[in-house]
Structure formats: C-alpha cells, structure tokens
PASEBA-1860 file (N, C-alpha, C; in nm, 3 decimals):
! residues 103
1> XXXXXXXX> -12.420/-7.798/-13.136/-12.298/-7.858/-13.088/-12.325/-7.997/-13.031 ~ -12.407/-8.002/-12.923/-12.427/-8.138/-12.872/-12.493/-8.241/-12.968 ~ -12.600/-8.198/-13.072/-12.654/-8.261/-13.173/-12.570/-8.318/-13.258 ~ -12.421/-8.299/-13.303/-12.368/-8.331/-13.374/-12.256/-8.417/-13.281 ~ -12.223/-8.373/-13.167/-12.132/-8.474/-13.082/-12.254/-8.602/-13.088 ~ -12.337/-8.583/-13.040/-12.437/-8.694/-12.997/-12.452/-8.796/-13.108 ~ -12.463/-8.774/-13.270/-12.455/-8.818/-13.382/-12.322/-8.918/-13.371 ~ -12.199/-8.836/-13.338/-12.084/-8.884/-13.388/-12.090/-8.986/-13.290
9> XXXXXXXX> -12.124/-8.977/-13.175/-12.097/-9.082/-13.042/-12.201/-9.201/-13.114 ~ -12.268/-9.148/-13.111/-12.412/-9.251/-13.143/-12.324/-9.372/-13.276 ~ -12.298/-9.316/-13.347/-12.236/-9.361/-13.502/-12.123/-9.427/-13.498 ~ -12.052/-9.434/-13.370/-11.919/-9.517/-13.399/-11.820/-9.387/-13.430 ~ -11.812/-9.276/-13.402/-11.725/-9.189/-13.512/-11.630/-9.095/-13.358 ~ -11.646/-9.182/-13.259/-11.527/-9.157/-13.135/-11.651/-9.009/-13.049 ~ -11.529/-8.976/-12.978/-11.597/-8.842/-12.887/-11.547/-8.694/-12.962 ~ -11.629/-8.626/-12.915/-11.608/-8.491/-12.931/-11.533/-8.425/-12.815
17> XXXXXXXX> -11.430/-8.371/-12.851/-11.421/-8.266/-12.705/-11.499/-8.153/-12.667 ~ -11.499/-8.109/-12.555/-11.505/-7.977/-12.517/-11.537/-7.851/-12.615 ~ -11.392/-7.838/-12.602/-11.331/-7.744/-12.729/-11.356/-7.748/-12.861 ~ -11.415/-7.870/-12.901/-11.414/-7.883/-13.056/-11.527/-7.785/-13.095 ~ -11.444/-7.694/-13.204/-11.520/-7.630/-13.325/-11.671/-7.715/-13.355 ~ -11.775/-7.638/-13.360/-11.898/-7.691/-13.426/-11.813/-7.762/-13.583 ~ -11.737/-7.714/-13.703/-11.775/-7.736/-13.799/-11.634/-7.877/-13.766 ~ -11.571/-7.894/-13.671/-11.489/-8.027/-13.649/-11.602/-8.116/-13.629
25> XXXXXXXX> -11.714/-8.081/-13.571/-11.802/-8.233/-13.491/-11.898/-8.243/-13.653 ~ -11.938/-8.163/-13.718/-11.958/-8.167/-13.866/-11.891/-8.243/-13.937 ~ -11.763/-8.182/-13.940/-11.671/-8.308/-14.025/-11.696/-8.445/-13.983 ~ -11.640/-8.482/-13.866/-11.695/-8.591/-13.816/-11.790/-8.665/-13.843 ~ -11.881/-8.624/-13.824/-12.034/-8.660/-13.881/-12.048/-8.684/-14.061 ~ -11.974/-8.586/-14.106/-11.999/-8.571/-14.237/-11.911/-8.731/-14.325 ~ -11.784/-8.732/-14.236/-11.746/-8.860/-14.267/-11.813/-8.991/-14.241 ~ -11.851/-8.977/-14.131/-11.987/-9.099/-14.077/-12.079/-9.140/-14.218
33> XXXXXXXX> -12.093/-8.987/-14.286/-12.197/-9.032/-14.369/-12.130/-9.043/-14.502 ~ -12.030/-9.048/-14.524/-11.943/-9.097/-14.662/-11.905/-9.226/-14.646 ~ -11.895/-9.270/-14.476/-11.831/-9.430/-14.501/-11.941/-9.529/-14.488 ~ -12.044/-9.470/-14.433/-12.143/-9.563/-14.404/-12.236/-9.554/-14.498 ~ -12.279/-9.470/-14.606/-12.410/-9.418/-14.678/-12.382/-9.467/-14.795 ~ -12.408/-9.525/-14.875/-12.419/-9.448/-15.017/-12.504/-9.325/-15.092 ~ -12.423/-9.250/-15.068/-12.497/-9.095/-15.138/-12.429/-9.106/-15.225 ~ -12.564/-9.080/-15.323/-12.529/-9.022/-15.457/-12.451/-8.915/-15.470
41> XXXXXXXX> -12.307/-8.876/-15.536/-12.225/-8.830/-15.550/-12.255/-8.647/-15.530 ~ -12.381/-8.593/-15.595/-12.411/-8.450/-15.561/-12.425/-8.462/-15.399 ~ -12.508/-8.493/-15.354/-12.515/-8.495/-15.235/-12.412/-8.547/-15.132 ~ -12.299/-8.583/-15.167/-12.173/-8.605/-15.100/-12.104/-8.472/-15.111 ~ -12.116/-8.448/-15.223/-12.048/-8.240/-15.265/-12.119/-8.214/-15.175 ~ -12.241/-8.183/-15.150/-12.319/-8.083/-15.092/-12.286/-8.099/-14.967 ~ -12.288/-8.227/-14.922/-12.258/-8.266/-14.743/-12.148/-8.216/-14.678 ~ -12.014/-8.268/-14.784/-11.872/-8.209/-14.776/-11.898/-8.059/-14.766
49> XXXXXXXX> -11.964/-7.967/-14.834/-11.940/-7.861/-14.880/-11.991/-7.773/-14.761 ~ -12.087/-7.851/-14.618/-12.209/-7.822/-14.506/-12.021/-7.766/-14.416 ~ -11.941/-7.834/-14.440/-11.832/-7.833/-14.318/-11.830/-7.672/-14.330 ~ -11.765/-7.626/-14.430/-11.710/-7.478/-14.456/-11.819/-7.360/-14.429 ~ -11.933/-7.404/-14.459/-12.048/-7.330/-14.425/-12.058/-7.353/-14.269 ~ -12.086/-7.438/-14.207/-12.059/-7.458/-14.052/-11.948/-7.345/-13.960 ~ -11.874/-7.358/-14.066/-11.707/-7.265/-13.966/-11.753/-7.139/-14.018 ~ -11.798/-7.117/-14.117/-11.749/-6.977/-14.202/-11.914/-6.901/-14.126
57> XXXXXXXX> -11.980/-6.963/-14.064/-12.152/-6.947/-13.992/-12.146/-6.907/-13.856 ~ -11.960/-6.898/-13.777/-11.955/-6.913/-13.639/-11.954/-6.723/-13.607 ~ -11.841/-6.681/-13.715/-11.780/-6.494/-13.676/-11.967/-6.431/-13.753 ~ -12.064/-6.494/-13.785/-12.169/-6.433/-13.829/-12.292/-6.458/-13.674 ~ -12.284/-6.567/-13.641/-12.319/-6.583/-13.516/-12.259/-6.496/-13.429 ~ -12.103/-6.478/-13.404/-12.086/-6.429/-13.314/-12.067/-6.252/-13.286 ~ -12.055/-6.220/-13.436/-12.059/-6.101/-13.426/-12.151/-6.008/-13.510 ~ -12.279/-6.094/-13.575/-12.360/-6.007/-13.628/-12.509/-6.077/-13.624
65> XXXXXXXX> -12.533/-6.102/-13.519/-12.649/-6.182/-13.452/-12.726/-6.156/-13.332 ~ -12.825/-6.195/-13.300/-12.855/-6.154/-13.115/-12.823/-6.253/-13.056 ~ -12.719/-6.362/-13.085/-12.669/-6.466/-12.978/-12.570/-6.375/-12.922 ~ -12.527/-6.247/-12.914/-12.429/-6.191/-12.840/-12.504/-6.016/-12.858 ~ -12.450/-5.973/-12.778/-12.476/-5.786/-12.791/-12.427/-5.745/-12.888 ~ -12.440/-5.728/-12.994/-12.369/-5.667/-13.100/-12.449/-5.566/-13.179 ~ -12.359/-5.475/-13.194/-12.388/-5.322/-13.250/-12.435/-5.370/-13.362 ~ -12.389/-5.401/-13.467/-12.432/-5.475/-13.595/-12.530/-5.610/-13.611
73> XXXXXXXX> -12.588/-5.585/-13.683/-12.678/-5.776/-13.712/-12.652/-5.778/-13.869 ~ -12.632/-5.858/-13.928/-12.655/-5.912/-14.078/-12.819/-5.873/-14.076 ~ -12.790/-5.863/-14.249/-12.915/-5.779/-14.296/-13.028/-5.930/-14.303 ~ -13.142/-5.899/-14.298/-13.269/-5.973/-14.269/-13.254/-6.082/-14.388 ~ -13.238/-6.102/-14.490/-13.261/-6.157/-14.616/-13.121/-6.241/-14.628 ~ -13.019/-6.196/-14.639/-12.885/-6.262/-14.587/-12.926/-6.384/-14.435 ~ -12.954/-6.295/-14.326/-12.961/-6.370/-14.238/-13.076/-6.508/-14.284 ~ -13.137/-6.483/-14.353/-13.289/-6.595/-14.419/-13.204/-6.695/-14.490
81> XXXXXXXX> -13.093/-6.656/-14.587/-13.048/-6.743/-14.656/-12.904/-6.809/-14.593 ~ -12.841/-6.748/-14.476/-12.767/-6.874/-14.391/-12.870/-6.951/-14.343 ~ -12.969/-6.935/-14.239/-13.077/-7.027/-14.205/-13.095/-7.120/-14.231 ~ -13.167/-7.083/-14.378/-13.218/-7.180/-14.507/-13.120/-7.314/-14.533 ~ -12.984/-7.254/-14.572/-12.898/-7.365/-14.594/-12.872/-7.442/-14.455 ~ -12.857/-7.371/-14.357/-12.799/-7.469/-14.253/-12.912/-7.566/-14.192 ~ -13.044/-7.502/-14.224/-13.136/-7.621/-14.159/-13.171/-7.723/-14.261 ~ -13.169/-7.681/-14.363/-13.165/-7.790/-14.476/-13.067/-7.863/-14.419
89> XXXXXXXX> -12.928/-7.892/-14.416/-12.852/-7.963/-14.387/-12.901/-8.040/-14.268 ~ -12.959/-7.977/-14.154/-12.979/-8.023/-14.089/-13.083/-8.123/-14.083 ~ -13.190/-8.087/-14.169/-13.275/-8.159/-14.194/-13.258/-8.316/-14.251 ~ -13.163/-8.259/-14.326/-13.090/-8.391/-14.436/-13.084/-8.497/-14.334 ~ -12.967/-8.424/-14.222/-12.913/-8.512/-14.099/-12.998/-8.636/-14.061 ~ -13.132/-8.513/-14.017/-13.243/-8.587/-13.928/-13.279/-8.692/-14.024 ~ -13.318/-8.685/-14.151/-13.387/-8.813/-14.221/-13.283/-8.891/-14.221 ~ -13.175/-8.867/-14.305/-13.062/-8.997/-14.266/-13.053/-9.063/-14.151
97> XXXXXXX> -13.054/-9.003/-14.074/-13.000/-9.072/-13.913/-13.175/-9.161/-13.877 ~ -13.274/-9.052/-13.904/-13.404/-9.175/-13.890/-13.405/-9.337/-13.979 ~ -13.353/-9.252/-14.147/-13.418/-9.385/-14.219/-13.290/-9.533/-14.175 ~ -13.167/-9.454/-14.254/-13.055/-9.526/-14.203/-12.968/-9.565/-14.043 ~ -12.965/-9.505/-13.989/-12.883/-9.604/-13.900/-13.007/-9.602/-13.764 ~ -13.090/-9.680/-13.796/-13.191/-9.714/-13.705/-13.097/-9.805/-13.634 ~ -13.144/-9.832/-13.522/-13.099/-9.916/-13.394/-13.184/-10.034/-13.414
END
C-alpha cells in the first residue's frame, strides 16, 4: 500500500488517500507508467492487466491467508502462483522506477 502511494506521490500522479483500495493506488501508478514510459504495447496489456489481479488478490489475502485467522488457506501451489505474478509485477515496478524516472 504505502509502496505504491509513495510511487504515485514521488511521480507527479497526486496523493493517495487513506481509504484507497491497494488496486486504486495501482491504477494510479499503472497510468504513471502509460503516460510517461514507452512500453512496448505487450507489456502495457500486462501492466493494465496487474490492476484486476491487485483487487481480485485482496478477498484471497483476506480470507484465505495467515494475514488474518482464517479457517481456510488457499492451496500451496495456487498460493505460489498469485505470488509469482504479483512480485513479478512488482519487480517490473522496481526496475522501471530505478532505470527511468531517476531524480
């Protein structure tokens, strides 16, 4: 949450609230990197595509995870392959934000 407010502040792309949804401060960000980047067109799909995975990543966090007490967890291999995608994305983040918008 703060990683992605911090991005958007950093970037020109306004404040985050409080309240804002993780996959709102995503969007945010995700636009940062459509107006400012040139990405090659797959990787604009793929970036766009990080928002829905972000929101649709929150009722799996919150109700089939150990970030809360819950009777249920998502199965081990499932849980490997949300991971996978979301730190990739994240990863993406980190090199963009190193190579491109250096200070």
């Amino acid at each position: 949450m703060k990683r992605f407010a911090s991005l958007v502040r950093k970037h020109g792309g306004g404040e985050c609230g409080k309240d804002d949804a993780l996959h709102a401060r995503v969007a945010k960000y995700v636009k940062i990197l459509r107006d400012q980047q040139n990405l090659n067109p797959i990787s604009e799909r793929i970036v766009k595509s990080s928002i829905s995975v972000f929101e649709a990543m929150n009722p799996v966090r919150n109700d089939l995870s150990f970030a809360h007490d819950n009777p249920d967890l998502v199965q081990m291999e499932e849980a490997r392959f949300v991971f996978d995608n979301v730190t990739a994305f994240l990863r993406f983040s980190k090199a963009i934000d190193t190579r491109f918008f250096e200070d």
